[in-house]
NUZADREN-828150 format. One line per 10 residues: number of its first residue (from 1); their letters; for each residue y, x, z of C-alpha. Coordinates in nm, 4 decimals, always signed. Layout:
BEGIN
NUM = a = Y:X:Z ~ ...
This chain:
BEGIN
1 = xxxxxxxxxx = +8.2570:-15.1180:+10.6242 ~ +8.2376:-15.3813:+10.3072 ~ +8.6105:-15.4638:+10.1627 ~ +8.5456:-15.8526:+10.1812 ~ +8.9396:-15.8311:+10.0028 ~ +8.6966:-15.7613:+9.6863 ~ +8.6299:-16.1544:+9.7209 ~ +8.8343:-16.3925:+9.5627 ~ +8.7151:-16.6718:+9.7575 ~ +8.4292:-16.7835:+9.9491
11 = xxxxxxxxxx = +8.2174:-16.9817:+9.6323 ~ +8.2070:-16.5899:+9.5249 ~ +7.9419:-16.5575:+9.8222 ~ +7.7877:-16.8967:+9.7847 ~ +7.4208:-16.9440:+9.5952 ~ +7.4338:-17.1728:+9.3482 ~ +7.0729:-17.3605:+9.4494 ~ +7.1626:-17.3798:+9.8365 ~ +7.5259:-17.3948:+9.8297 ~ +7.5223:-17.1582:+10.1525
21 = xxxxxxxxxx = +7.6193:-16.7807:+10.1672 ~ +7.3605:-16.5567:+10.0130 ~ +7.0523:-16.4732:+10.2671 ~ +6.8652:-16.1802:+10.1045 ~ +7.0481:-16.1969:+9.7430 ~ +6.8869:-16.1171:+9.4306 ~ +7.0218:-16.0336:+9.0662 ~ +6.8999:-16.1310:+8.7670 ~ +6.9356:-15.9485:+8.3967 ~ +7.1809:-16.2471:+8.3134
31 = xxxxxxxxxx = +7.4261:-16.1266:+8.5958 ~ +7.3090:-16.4590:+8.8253 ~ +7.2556:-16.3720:+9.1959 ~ +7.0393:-16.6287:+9.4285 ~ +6.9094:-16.6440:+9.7542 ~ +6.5766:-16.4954:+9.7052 ~ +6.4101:-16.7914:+9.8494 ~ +6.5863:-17.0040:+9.6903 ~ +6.5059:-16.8426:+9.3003 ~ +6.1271:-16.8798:+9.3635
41 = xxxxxxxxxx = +6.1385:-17.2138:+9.5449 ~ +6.3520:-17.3746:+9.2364 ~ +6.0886:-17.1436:+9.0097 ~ +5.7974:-17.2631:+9.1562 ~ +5.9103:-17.6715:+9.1450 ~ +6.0444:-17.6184:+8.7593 ~ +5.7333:-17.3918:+8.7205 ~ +5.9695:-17.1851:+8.4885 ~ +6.1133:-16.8229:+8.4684 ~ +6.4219:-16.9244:+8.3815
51 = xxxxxxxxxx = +6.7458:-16.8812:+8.5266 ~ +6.8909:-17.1958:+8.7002 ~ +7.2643:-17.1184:+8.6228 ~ +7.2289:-17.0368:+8.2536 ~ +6.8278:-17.0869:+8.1531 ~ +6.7928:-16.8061:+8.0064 ~ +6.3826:-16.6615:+8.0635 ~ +6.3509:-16.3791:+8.2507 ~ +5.9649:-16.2134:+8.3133 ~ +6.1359:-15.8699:+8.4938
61 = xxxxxxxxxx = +6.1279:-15.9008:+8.8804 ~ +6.4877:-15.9907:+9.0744 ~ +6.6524:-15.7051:+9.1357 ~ +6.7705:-15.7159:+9.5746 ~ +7.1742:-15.6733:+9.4999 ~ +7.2359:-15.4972:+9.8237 ~ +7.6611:-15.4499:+9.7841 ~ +7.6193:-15.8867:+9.7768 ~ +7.3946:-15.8552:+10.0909 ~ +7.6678:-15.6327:+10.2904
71 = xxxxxxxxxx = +7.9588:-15.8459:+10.1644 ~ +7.8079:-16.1561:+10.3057 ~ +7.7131:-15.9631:+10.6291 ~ +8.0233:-15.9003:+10.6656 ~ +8.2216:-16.1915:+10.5858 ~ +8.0210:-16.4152:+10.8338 ~ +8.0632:-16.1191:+11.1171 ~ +8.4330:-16.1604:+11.0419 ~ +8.3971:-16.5834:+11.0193 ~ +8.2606:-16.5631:+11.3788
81 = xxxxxxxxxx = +8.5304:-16.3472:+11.5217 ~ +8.7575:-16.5600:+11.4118 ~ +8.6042:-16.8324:+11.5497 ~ +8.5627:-16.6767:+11.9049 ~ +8.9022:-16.6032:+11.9382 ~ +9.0576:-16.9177:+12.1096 ~ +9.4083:-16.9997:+11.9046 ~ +9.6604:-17.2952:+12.0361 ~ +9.6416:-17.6262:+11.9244 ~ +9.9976:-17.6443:+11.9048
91 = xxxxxxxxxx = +10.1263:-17.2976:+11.7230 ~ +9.8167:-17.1868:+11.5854 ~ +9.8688:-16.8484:+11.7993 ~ +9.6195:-16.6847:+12.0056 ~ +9.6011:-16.7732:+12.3618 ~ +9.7136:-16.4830:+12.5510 ~ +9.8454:-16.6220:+12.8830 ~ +9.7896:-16.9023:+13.1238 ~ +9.9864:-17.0960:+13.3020 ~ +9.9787:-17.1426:+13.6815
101 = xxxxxxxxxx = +10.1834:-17.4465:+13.6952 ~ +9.9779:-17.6378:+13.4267 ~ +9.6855:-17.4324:+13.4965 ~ +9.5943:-17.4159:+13.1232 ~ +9.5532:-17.1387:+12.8792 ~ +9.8773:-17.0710:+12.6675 ~ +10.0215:-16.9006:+12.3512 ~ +10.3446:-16.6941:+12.3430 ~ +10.5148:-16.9916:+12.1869 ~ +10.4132:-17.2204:+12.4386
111 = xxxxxxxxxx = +10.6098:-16.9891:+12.7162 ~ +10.9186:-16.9878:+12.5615 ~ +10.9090:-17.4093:+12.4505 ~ +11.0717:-17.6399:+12.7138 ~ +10.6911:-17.7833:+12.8008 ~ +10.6922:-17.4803:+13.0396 ~ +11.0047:-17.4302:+13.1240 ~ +11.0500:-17.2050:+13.4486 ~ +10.6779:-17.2378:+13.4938 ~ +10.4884:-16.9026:+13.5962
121 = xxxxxxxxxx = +10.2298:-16.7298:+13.3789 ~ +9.9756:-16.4868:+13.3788 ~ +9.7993:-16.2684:+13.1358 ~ +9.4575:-16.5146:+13.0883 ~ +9.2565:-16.2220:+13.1393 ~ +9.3883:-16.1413:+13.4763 ~ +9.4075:-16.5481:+13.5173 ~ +9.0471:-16.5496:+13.4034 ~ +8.9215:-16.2712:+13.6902 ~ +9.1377:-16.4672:+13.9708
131 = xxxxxxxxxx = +8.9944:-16.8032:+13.8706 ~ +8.6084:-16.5931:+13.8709 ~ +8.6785:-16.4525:+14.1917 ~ +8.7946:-16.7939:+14.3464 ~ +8.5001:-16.9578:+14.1881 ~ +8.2776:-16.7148:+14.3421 ~ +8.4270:-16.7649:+14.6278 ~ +8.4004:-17.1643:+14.6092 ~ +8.0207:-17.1052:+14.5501 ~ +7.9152:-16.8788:+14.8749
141 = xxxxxxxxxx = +7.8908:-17.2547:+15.0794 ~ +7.6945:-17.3597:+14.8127 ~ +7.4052:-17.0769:+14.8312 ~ +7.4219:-17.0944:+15.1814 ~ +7.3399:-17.4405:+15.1686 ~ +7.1120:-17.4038:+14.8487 ~ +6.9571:-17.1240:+15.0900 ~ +6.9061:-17.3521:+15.3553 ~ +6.7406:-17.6197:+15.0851 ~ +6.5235:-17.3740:+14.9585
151 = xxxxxxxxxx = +6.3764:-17.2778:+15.3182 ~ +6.3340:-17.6202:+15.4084 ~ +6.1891:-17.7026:+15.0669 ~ +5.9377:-17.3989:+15.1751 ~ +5.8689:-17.5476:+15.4568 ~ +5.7601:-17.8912:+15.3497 ~ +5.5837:-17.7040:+15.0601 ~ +5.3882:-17.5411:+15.3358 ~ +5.3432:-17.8699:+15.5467 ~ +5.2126:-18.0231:+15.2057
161 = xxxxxxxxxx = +4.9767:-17.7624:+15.1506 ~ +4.8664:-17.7792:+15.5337 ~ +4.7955:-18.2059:+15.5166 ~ +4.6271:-18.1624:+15.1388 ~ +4.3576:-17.8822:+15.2918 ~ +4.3572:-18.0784:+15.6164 ~ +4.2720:-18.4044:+15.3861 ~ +3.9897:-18.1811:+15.2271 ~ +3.7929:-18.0561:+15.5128 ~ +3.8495:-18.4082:+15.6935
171 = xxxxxxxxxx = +3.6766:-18.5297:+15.3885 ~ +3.4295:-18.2860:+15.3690 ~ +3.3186:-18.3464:+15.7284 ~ +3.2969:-18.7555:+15.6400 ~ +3.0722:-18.6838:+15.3726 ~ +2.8351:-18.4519:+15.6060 ~ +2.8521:-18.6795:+15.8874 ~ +2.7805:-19.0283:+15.5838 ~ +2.4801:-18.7843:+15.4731 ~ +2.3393:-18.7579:+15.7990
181 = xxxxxxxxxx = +2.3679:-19.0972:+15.8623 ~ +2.1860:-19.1905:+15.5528 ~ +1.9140:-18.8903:+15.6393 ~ +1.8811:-19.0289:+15.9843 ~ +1.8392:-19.4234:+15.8600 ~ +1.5780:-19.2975:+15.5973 ~ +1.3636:-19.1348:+15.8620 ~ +1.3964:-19.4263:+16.1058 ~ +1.3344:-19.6680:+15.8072 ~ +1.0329:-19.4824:+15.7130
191 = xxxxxxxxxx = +0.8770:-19.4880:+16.0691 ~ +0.9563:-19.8180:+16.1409 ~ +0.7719:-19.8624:+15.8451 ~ +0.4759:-19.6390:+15.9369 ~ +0.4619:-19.8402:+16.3062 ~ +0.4617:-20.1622:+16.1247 ~ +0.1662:-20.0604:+15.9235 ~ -0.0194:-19.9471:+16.1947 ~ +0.0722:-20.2433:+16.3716 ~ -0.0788:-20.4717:+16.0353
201 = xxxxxxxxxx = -0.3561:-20.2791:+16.0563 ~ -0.4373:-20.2823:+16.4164 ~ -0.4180:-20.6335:+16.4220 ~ -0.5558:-20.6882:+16.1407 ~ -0.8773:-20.4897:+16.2175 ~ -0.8842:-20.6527:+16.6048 ~ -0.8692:-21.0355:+16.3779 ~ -1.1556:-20.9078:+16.1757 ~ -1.3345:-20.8331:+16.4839 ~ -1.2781:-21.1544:+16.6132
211 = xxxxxxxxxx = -1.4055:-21.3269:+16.3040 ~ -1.7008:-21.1501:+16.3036 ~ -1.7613:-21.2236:+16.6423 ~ -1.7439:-21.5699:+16.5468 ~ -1.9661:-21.5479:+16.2727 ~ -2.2242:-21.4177:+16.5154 ~ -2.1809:-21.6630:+16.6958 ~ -2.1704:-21.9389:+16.4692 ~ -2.5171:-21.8063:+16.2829 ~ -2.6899:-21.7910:+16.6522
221 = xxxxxxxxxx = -2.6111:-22.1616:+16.6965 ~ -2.7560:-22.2299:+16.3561 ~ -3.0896:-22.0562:+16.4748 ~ -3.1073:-22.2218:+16.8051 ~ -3.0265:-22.6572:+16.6167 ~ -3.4063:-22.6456:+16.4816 ~ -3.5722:-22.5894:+16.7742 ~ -3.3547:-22.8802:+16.9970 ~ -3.5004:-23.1034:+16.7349 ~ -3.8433:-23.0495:+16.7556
């Protein structure tokens, strides 16, 4: 494990182009370490091999300074342990037990302070399984009920599903029954049409017989007017 100890303070671990904690540092020959990212973004806006602390040009390839890597690595593993751990707001001491009586999580200060006088504690990890176990507990009428949900749920799913396909076929079966309707008045259409031509043409051909009768007649008149005038 890294001595972080070997840090004086936290700017020791800070890049000097981000301002953060060193992600993948890199040396140069000048002593300078950067964020590798951060050495060829600021190269590649200056366009320049220089160094951004001191400017001095350097062509040689950053060096990956891997004793800067594992001190950051672990300084910000030890940053978030210390911030897990809950402390008190009050004493700045780490919240060890938990008081029934208040029902909130204490320190070993807070115990002894007149706040909680004669008030009854409990280690908060024991407190912490009690409170799971009644939660738990709290929650069983809630799955049963979220069971219950959940089969009724199913069941309109189901009863959805049912109505859509029923929808479907009934519409499929009004579209057949439209299409024979329309097949059915074409056909009648086009006999109706058929009868009314041979209708036009019967009578037509039973007029033209008529007026040719006519015209018979009418020319054997014409022959028989010269011979009433003689």
């Amino acid at each position: 494990r890294v001595n972080i100890q070997l840090v004086q303070s936290v700017e020791d671990l800070c890049c000097p182009v981000c301002q953060d904690i060193f992600r993948d540092p890199v040396v140069l020959l000048c002593s300078h370490s950067f964020c590798e990212d951060c050495l060829q973004g600021w190269r590649r806006q200056k366009q320049t091999q220089e160094c951004p602390v001191c400017r001095k040009r350097s062509l040689s390839k950053p060096h990956v300074s891997l004793v800067l890597k594992n001190l950051c690595e672990a300084f910000l593993q030890e940053r978030d342990q210390r911030s897990s751990e809950a402390l008190c707001s009050l004493h700045s001491e780490k919240l060890k037990l938990f008081c029934l009586d208040h029902q909130q999580p204490v320190c070993v200060v807070c115990r002894d302070s007149e706040t909680h006088s004669n008030h009854r504690f409990r280690p908060i990890d024991e407190a912490a399984q009690q409170h799971k176990k009644d939660l738990q507990e709290a929650l069983e009428p809630l799955k049963d009920k979220l069971n219950v949900f959940e089969r009724v749920k199913e069941e309109c799913d189901k009863t959805a599903k049912h109505i859509k396909v029923q929808a479907l076929r009934t519409e499929t079966k009004i579209k057949q029954q439209f299409k024979m309707l329309h097949q059915f008045l074409e056909n009648e259409e086009e006999a109706r049409m058929v009868a009314l031509r041979e209708e036009e043409e019967q009578k037509s051909r039973s007029m033209k017989e008529k007026m040719e009768a006519l015209s018979r007649e009418i020319a054997a008149l014409s022959d028989t007017e010269p011979q009433r005038s003689s």
